[in-house]
Structure formats: C-alpha cells, structure tokens
C-alpha positions as CSV (number, residue, x, y, z in Angstrom):
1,X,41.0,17.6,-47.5
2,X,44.3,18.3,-47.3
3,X,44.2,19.9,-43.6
4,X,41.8,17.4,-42.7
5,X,44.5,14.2,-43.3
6,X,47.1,16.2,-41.7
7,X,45.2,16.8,-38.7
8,X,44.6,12.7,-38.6
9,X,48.2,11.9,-38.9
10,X,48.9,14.2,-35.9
11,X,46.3,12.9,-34.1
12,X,47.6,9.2,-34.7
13,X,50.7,10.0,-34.0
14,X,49.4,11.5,-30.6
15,X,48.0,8.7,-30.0
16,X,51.2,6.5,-31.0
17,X,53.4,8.6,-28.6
18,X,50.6,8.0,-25.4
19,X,49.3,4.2,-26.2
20,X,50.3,3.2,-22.8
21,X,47.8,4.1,-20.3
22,X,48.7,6.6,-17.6
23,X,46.6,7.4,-14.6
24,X,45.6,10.7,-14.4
25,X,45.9,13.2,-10.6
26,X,43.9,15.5,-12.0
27,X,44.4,19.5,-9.8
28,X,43.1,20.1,-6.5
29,X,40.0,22.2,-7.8
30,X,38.9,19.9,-10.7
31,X,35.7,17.7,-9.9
32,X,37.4,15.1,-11.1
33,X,40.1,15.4,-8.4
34,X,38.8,12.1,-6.8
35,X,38.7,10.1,-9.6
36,X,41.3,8.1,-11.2
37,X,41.1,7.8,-14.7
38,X,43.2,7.2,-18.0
39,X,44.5,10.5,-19.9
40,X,43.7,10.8,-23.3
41,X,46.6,11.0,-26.2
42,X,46.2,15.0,-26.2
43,X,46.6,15.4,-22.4
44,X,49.7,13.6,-22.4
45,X,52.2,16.8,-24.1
46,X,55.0,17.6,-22.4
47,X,56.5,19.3,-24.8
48,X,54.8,22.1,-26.8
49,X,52.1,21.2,-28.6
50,X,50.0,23.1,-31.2
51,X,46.4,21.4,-31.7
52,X,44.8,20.9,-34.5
53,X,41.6,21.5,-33.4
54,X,38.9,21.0,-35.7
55,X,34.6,20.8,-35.7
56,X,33.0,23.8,-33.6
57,X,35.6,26.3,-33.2
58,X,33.9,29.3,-34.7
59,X,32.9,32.0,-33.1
60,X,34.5,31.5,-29.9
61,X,35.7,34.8,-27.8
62,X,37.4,34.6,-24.2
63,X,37.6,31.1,-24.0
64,X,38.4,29.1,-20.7
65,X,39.0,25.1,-20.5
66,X,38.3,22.9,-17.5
67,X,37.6,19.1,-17.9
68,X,34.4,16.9,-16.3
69,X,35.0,13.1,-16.1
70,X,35.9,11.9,-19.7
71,X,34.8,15.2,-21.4
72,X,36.6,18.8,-21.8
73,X,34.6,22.2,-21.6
74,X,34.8,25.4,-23.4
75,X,32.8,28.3,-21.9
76,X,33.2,31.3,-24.0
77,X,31.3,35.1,-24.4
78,X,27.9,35.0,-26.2
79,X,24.5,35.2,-25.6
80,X,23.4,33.2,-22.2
81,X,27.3,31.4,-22.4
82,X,28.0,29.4,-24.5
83,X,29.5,26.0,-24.3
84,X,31.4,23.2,-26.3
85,X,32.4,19.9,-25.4
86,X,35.1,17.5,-26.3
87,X,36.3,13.7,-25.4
88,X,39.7,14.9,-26.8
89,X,40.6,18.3,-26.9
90,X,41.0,18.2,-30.8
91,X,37.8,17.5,-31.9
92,X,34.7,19.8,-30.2
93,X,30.8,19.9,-30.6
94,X,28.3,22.7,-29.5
95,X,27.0,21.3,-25.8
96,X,24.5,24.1,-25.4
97,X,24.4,27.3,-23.3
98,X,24.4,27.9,-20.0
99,X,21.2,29.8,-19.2
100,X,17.9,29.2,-20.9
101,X,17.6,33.2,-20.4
102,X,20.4,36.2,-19.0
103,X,19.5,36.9,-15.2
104,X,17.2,39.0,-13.9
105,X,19.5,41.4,-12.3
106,X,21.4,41.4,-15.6
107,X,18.6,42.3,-17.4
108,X,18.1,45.1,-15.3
109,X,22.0,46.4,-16.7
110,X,22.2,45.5,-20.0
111,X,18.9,43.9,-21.4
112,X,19.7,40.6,-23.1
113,X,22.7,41.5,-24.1
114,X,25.9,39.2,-24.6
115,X,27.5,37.7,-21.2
116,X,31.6,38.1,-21.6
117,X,34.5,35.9,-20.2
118,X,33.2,33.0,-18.3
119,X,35.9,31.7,-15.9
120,X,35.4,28.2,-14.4
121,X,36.4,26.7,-11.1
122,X,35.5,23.8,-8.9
123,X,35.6,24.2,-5.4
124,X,33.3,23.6,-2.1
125,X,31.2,20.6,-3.9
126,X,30.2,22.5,-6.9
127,X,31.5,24.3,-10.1
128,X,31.8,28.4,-9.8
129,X,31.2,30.0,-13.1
130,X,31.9,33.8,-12.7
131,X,30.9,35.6,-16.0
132,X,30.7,39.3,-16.8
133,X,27.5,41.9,-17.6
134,X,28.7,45.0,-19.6
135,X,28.5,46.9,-22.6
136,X,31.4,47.9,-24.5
137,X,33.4,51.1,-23.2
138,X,31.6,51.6,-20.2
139,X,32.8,50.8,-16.7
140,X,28.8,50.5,-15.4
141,X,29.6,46.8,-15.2
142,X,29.3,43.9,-13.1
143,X,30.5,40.3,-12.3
144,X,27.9,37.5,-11.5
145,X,28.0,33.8,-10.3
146,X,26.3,30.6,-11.4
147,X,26.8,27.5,-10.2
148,X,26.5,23.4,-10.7
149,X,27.3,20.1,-9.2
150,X,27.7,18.9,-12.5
151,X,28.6,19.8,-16.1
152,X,27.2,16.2,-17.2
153,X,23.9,17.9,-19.2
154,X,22.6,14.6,-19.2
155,X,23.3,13.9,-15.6
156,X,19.8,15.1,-13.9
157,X,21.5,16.9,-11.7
158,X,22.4,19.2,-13.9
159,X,20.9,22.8,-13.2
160,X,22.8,26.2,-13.6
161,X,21.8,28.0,-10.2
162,X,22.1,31.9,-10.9
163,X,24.0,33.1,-7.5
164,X,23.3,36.7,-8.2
165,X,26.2,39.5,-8.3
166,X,29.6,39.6,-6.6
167,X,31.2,42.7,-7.8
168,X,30.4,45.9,-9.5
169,X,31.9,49.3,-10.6
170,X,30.7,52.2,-11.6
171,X,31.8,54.8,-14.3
172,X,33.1,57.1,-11.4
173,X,35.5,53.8,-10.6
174,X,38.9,54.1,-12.4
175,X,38.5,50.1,-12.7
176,X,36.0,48.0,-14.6
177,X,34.3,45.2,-13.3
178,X,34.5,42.7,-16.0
179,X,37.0,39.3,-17.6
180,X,36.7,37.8,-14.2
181,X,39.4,35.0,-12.7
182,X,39.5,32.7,-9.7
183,X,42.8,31.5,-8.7
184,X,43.9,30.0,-5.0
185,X,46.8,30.5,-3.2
186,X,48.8,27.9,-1.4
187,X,46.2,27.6,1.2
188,X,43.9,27.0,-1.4
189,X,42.0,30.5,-0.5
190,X,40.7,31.3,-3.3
191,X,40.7,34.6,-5.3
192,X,39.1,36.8,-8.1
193,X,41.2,38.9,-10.7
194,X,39.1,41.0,-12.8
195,X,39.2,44.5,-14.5
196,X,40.3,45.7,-18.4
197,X,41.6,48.8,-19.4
198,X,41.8,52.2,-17.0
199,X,43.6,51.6,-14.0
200,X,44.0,47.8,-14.5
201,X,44.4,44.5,-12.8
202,X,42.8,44.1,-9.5
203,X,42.1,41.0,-6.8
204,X,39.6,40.8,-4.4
205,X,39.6,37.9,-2.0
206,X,36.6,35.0,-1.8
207,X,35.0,33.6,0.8
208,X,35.0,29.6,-0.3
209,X,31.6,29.0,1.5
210,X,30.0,31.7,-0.6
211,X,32.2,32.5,-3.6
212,X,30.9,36.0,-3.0
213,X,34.4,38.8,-1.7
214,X,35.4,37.9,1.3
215,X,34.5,40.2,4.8
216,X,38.0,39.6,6.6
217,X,39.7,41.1,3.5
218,X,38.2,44.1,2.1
219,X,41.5,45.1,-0.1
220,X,41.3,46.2,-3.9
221,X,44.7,45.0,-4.9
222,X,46.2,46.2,-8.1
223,X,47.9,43.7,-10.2
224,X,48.6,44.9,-13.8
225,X,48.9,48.6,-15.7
226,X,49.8,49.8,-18.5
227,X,49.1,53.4,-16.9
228,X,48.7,54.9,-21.2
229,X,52.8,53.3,-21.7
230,X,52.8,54.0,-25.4
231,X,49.1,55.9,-25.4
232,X,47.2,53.1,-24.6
233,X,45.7,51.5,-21.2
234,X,44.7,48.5,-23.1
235,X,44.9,45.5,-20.3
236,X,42.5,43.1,-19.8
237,X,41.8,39.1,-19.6
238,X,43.6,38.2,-16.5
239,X,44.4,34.8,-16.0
240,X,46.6,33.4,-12.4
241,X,48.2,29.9,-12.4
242,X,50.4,28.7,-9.5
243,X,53.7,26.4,-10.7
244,X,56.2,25.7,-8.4
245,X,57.1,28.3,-6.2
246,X,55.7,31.4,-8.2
247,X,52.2,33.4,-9.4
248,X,52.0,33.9,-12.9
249,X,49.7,36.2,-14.3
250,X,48.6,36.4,-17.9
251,X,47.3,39.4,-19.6
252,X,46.0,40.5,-22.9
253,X,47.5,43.9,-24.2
254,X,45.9,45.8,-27.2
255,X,42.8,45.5,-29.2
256,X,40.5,42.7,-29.7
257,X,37.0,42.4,-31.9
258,X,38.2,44.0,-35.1
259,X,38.8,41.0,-36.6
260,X,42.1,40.7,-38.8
261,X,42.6,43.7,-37.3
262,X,42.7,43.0,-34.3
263,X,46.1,43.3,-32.3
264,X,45.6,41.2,-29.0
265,X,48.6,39.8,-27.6
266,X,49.8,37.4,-24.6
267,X,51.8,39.0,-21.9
268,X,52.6,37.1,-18.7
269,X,54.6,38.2,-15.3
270,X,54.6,36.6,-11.5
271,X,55.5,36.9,-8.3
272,X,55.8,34.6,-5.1
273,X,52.6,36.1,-3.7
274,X,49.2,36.0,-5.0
275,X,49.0,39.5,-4.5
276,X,52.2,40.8,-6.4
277,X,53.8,42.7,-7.0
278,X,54.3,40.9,-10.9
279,X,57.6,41.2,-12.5
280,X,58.2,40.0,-16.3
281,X,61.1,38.2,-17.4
282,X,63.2,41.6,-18.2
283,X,62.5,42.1,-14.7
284,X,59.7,45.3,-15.3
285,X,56.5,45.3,-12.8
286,X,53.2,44.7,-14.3
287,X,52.4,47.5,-12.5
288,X,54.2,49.9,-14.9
289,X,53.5,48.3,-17.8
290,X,55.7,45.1,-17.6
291,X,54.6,42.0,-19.4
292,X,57.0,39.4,-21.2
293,X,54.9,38.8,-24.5
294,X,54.4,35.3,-24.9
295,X,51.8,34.7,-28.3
296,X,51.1,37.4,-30.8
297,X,49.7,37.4,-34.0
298,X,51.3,34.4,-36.2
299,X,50.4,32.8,-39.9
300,X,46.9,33.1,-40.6
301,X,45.8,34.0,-36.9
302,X,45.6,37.7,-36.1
303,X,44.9,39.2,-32.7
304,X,45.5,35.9,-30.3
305,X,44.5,36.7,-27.1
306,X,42.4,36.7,-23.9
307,X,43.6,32.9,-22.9
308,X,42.7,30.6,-20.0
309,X,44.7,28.0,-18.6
310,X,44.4,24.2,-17.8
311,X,46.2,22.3,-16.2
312,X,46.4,18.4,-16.5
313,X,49.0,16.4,-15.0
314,X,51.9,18.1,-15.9
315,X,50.8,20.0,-18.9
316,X,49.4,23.2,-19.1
317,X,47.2,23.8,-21.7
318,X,46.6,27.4,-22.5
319,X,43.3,28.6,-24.4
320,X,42.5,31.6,-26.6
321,X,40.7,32.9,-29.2
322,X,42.5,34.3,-32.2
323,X,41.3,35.8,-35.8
324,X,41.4,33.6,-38.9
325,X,42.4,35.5,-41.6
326,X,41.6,32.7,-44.5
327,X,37.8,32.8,-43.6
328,X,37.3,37.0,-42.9
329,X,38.5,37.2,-39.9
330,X,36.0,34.6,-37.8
331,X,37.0,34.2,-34.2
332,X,38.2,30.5,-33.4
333,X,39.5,28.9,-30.5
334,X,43.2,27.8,-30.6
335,X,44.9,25.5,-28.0
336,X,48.3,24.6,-27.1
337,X,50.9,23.0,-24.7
338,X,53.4,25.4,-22.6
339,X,56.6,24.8,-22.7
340,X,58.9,26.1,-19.3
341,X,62.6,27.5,-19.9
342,X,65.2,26.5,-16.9
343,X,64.2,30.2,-15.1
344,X,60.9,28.8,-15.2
345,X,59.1,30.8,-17.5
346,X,56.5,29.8,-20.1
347,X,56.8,29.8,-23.9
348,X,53.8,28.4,-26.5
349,X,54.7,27.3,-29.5
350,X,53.0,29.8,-31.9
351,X,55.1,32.3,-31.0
352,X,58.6,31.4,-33.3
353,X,55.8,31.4,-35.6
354,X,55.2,34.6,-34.9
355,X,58.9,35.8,-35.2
C-alpha cells in the first residue's frame, strides 16, 4: 500500500510538472512521425527520471520500447514475443504475443523454443521487428524479421508478416548471431548490430527496401570486445542511438539469467561514425574492452542490463530488465530518463544508487 501511494504522488506530481500541453515531433523512424499529438506527463522528463512502473512488469528479459499513436510497446524474450502495452509508461498491461506459433524455419533450429531480444524499428511504411533464434551457449544461431503496418491489435490491419532470416552464424564463426539492433546513420541508412560474447560487436548494413544486409556493403564490422579482459568475453545487447554529432553504443557486460545473481551491467562508448571505432569516456576503445559503466546493480535490483533506448522529444528513455531481489529474483522491466553531462555523455539515475 505503501509503494502503491508513493508511486501515485509521483505520478501526480508528473503530471503537475507537464499540465500544459506540448506537441509532440516524435523521431524520424517512429510511425507516429507524421502525427502531431500531445505528450503525456511521463514523456515530458528532462531531467533524470526513475519510473515507478507498476502492473505487468514481471518476467520481462531484453526489453526494447517504441511508442504507436497514444500507446507505448514493450517487446521482450519469451515464447512467440511477448508484448506489453501502456498509455503512460508507468502503468503496463499484457497486449499479447507476437506470433500465434515460432516460424517454420525456426522450428527447423530450435523447436519451439524461446525467441530472444526483439529490437523494433519503423521504417519504409511498416514496423521491422528483428528477433533472435538460439539456444544458450551455442553460436548455431540466427536473426529473423517480422513485420507490420500497425501495432494497433485492434486495428484490422494488424498482422505480423514472418520475413524469414537475415543473418546466421555458425559454431565455426567466432561471432554469434543473436541480440539484434537497427540503428541509422545520418543518411538515415539503416543498420544491424548484433552478436554476444566471443569475438563481439559487429554491424552489417540493410538494404531499407528489404530490411534484409545490404549487397553494396558486404563488410562484418567489429564494434565491441572484451577479447577475455579479466577472463571473461562476456559482451552482448547492443544498443546504437545518434545525439548530436556522435554514435553511442550501449553494451551489456557480464552475466545475466541467474537471477540475484546475476551481474549484468550498462556500459556505453561512441564515435562520430556508425561504424566506430567506440571510445569510452576514459578514452579506451570498445574494441579492447572499453566501456564507461553507466547502471549496475543498485538497492533491490541485481543484474540491470540488456537495455533499449527511446527517444521522445528530447528525452531518452532507456529500458532494461533487472533482478528483484524482494520477490526471488523475478526479472522486471525498469525505465528511466538520461541525463547528458556538458561532454555529452549519458548518466541514469540508478547509478548513485548504485555507488
């Protein structure tokens, strides 16, 4: 009861801070890009913000946060995708899953298995969900496309359209095919991050007619490594944003799925090219292990990691899961508002929690 009226006050107080309507230019790759509409309280920060997010959080791994009209989406890892829906960002609701049953060329590689790390995109008329088919420690893995005109499930448009595959590996690759990303340059050519553990990082460019790699561009660039720095090639979860003049790239070091043992944490580097090379703040390449830590494990929440990033006017949100260690260790989806230091650099909240 107690957390519940505290989350109300901050939510009033939200609202207080935003009561004047503000129109809304939502990015260049959001359906709603066209549309003018009024932000709600939550999507006014500009200052850090910690949410109190409350309803159906649980149970939410590799989240990533893109918004629809009046609504916000949550497509996380689970069987078939799974989705949640909000009108606020505070307050979500189970809105389904995304196929009624796992491809049949994913069938074919893991069964019906979990689909991982959903990224979501809208370009080209339509939304681009890239997802990932794998099983754990193995590099036979690849990444698939699906897409919609609509997220509306009510709209009867609506209809996930399974694009087939776009990239595999093998286990004689020293990269793995999985937690993929699409990002655009400042042409607004878009590419795909992927890969976790082993050698890395990588980007491959997309054709925007097809969302399938690109033929012009046939280059596997590397990105991110912790090439075993302290014992360990745990990298994985890339996420690219563009501010201002640079790249930044987000990446999850260390372990996740053990619960409140788990020891995910947010790293982030950039660079003034798509491409790289990524340098962190201390001025290390990502490409030798570099990565300014930005959230780690704080309070109750063990193991944050494995974010997304939205933006909305000048705010970016960033998404995670993280591991609450008051209820056993159950995964739940955290959200809050970046903050940027003078050198342009992004800090969340949690982490002088964390200190």
């Amino acid at each position: 009861m107690v957390v519940k009226c505290v989350s109300l006050l901050i939510t009033a107080a939200l609202f207080l801070l935003g009561c004047a309507p503000i129109q809304a230019t939502p990015p260049a790759h959001s359906a709603a890009a066209q549309v003018t509409r009024a932000v709600t309280p939550a999507a006014q920060a500009t200052t850090g913000l910690m949410l109190p997010v409350e309803g159906d959080i649980q149970q939410i791994h590799d989240p990533v946060m893109t918004k629809e009209g009046d609504t916000y989406y949550i497509f996380s890892t689970g069987s078939r995708l799974i989705i949640h829906c909000s009108k606020d960002m505070v307050h979500w609701t189970w809105c389904g899953r995304v196929f009624e049953r796992n491809p049949g060329w994913v069938r074919d590689l893991i069964g019906l298995g979990d689909l991982w790390a959903p990224d979501i995109s809208f370009f080209g008329g339509k939304w681009h969900l890239y997802y990932a088919a794998s099983t754990f420690g193995s590099r036979l893995s690849k990444i698939g496309l699906a897409t919609n005109v609509t997220l509306d499930p009510q709209n009867p448009q609506y209809k996930w359209v399974d694009e087939g595959e776009v990239i595999g590996s093998q286990e004689s690759d020293d990269w793995n095919a999985i937690d993929p990303n699409l990002a655009f340059d400042e042409q607004n050519q878009p590419w795909l991050a992927f890969g976790s553990y082993w050698s890395g990082i990588k980007l491959r460019k997309i054709d925007a007619g097809t969302g399938k790699l690109a033929t012009d561009d046939d280059t596997l660039y590397a990105l991110a490594s912790r090439n075993r720095a302290g014992g360990t090639d745990a990298i994985e979860g890339a996420f690219i944003v563009r501010r201002d003049a640079f790249y930044y790239l987000f990446v999850s070091f260390d372990f996740c799925c053990r619960g409140v043992d788990s020891t995910y944490n947010v790293r982030v580097g950039r660079a003034t090219q798509i491409t790289g090379p990524y340098i962190d703040s201390a001025g290390k390449p990502m490409l030798a292990g570099g990565g300014t830590q930005m959230i780690s494990s704080y309070g109750q929440w063990h193991g944050p990691g494995h974010n997304g990033i939205f933006q909305e006017n000048d705010t970016y949100w960033i998404v995670y899961h993280a591991y609450d260690a008051q209820e056993i260790g159950i995964p739940k989806v955290r959200i809050e508002a970046l903050t940027w230091d003078a050198a342009g650099w992004p800090h969340a909240p949690s982490a002088t929690l964390g200190q």
